[in-house]
N, C-alpha and C positions, 0 to 999 in steps of 0.2 A: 275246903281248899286251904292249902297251907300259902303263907306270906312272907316273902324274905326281905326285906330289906338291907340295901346297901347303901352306906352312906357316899353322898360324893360332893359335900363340904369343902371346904380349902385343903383341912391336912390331909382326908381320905384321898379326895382328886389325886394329890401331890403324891401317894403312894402307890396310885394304880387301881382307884376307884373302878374305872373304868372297864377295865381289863378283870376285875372282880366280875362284874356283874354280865361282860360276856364269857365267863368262864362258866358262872351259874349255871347260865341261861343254856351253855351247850351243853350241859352234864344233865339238864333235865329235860333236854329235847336229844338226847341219845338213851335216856334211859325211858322214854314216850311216858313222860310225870305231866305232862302240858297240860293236863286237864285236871291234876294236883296239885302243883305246886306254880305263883306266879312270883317270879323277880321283878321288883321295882327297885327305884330312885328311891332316895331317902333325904331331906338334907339333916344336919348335923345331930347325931344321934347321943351327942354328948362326950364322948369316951376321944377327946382327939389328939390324948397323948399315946391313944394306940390308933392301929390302923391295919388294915381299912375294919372299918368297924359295921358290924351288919348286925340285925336282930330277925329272929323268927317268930311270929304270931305275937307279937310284945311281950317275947320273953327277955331274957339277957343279952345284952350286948355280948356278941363275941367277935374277936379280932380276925383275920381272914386275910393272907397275902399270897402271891403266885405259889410261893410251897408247898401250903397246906391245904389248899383250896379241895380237891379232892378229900381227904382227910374231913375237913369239916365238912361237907357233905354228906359223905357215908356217915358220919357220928352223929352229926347235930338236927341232918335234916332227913335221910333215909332211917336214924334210929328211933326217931321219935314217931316214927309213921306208923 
């Protein structure tokens, strides 16, 4: 089972933590991963002069906003599957 975390710290919150992690969450319950992959809460994942900042299985920190959010998914989290 793969593990995303989202951080939702003061500066993540303040850029859409939140909105992050229900973006996740509906991209892996449209693409039926729900029994692959789970999104949690994170609190401060260190990185808070980016945002929102998420990590997979305790890899690297990567940044993550409304834009790209698709994008990192297909890359980070359907390419390493």
């Amino acid at each position: 089972m793969k593990t995303i975390e989202v951080c939702i710290g003061s500066a993540c919150h303040l850029k859409g933590a939140y909105n992050i992690v229900n973006g996740l969450q509906k991209l892996v319950d449209e693409k039926n991963l729900k029994d692959e992959i789970i999104v949690k809460a994170a609190f401060c994942l260190g990185e808070c002069t980016k945002a929102v900042s998420t990590r997979i299985d305790n890899g690297p920190v990567i940044s993550v906003d409304d834009k790209n959010i698709e994008e990192y998914f297909e890359r980070n989290v359907l390419g390493r599957k």
